[in-house]
C-alpha positions as CSV (number, residue, x, y, z in Angstrom):
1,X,19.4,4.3,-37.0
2,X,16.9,7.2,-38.1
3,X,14.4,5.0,-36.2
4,X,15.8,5.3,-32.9
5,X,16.9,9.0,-33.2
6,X,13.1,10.0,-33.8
7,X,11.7,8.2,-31.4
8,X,14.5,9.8,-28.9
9,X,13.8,13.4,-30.0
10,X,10.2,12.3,-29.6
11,X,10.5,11.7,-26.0
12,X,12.6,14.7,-25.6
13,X,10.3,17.2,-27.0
14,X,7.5,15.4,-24.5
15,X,9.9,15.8,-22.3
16,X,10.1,19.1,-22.5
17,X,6.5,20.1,-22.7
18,X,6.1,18.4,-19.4
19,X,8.7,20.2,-17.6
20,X,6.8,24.0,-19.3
21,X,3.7,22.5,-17.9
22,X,4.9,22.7,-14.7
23,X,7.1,25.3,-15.0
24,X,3.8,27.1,-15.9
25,X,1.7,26.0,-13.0
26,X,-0.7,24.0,-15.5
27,X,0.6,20.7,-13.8
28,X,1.3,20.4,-9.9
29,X,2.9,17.6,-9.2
30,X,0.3,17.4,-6.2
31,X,-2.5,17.1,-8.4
32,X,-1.6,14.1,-10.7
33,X,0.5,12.2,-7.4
34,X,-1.9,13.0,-5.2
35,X,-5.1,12.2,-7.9
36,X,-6.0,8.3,-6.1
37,X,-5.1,9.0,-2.5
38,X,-7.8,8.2,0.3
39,X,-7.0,10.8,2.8
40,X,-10.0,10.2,4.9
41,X,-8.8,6.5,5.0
42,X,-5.1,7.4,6.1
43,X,-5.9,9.7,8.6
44,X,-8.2,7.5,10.9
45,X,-7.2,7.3,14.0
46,X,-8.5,3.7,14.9
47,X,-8.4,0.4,12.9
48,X,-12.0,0.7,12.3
49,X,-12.2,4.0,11.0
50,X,-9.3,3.2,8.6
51,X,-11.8,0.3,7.1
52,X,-14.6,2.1,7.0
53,X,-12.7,4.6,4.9
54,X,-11.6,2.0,2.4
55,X,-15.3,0.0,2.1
56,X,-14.1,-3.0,4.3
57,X,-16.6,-2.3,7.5
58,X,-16.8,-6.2,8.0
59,X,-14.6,-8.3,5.9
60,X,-14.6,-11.7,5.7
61,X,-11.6,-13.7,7.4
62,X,-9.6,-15.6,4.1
63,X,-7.2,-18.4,4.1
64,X,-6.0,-17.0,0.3
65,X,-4.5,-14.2,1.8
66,X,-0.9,-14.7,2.8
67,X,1.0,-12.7,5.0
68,X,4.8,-13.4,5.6
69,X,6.5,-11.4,8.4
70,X,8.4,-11.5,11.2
71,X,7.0,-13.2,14.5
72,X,9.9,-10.7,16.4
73,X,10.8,-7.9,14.9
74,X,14.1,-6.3,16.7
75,X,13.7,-2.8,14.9
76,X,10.8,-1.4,14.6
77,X,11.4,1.2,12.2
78,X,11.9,-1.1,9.3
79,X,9.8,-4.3,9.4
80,X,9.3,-6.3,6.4
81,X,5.8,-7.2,5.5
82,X,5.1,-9.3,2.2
83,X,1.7,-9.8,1.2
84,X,0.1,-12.0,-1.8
85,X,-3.4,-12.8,-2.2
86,X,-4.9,-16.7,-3.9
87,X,-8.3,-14.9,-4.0
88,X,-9.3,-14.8,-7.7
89,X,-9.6,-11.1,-8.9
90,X,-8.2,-9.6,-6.5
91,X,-8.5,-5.3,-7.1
92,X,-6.7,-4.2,-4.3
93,X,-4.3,-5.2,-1.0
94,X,-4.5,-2.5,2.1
95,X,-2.2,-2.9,5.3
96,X,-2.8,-2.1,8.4
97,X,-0.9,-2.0,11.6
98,X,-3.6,-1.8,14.4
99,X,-2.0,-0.1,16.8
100,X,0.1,2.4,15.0
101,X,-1.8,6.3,15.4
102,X,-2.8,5.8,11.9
103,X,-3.3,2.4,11.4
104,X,-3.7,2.3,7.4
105,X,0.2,2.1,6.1
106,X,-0.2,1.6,2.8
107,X,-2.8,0.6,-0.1
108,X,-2.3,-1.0,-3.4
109,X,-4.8,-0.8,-7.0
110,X,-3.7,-3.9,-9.3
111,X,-5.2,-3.3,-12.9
112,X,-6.6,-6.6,-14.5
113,X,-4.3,-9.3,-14.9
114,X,-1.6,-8.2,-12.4
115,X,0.0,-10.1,-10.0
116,X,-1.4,-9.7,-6.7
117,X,1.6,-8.8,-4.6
118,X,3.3,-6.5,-2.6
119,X,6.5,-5.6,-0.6
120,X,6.5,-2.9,2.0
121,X,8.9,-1.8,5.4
122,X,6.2,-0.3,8.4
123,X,6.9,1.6,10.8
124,X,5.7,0.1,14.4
125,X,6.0,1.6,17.5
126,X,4.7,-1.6,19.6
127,X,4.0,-4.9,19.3
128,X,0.0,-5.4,16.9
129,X,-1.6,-6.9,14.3
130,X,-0.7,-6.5,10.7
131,X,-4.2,-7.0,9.7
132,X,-4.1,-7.0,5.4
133,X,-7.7,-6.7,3.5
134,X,-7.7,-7.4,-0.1
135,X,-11.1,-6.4,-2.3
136,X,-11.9,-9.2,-4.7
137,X,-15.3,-10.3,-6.8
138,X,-16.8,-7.1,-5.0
139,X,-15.9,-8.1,-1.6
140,X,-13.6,-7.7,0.9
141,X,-11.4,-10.4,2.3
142,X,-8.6,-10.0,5.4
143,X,-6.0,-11.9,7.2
144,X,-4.4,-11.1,10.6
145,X,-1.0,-12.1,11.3
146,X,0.8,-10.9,15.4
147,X,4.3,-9.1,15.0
148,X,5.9,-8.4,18.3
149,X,8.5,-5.8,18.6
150,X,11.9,-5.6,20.4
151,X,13.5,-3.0,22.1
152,X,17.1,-3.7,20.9
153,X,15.9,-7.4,20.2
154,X,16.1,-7.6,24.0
155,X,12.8,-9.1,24.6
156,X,9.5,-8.0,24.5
């Protein structure tokens, strides 16, 4: 019982010194958040900038990348995109939505060992291309998968 009541006090004292840190100003929330994000990357305005920004220029096209989504998507402010990559290594999985005004929706780090997948609602304003690139063995890998959008899943 003494066991468990240290190791609570213990994360309520760290606890604590977290919430003076910012309290303080020491720590912005901003600055350990923000620490990994690519904001030349997420504000391109074209698919091709948005790859450049990441280090894909030219990726290679890759059957190991799998994309499921919707071929019609009624609502296009919530469409479900899954993503999982086969390729061996894989160090990272980017989505973007070609025709969106900023095409690069979301990006994903996997530490070694980690299963390469991902789960993510978009936003899409028109029918596009989901393109996905994944980074694996020092290269860069993508998949391209059509999902047309509805106005009131009227046609489209």
């Amino acid at each position: 019982m003494n066991e468990y009541r240290r190791k609570a006090i213990q994360r309520v004292g760290a606890s604590g010194a977290l919430a003076t840190a910012f309290a303080a100003g020491w720590l912005r929330p901003q600055d350990v958040l923000a620490a990994g994000w690519n904001k030349n990357a997420f504000q391109s305005k074209s698919a091709a900038d948005a790859l450049k920004g990441i280090g894909a220029a030219s990726p290679a096209d890759s059957k190991d990348l799998v994309i499921e989504a919707p071929q019609i998507a009624e609502n296009g402010a919530v469409v479900p995109i899954e993503v999982s990559s086969n390729l061996p290594n894989t160090k990272s999985i980017a989505v973007l939505i070609e025709k969106n005004p900023f095409p690069l929706v979301a990006q994903f780090d996997f530490m070694e060992g980690a299963l390469p997948y991902v789960k993510v609602n978009v936003k899409m304003g028109e029918s596009s291309n989901v393109r996905v690139v994944a980074e694996a063995g020092g290269k860069h890998y993508t998949a391209v998968k059509e999902v047309k959008v509805t106005i009131g899943g009227c046609g489209g």
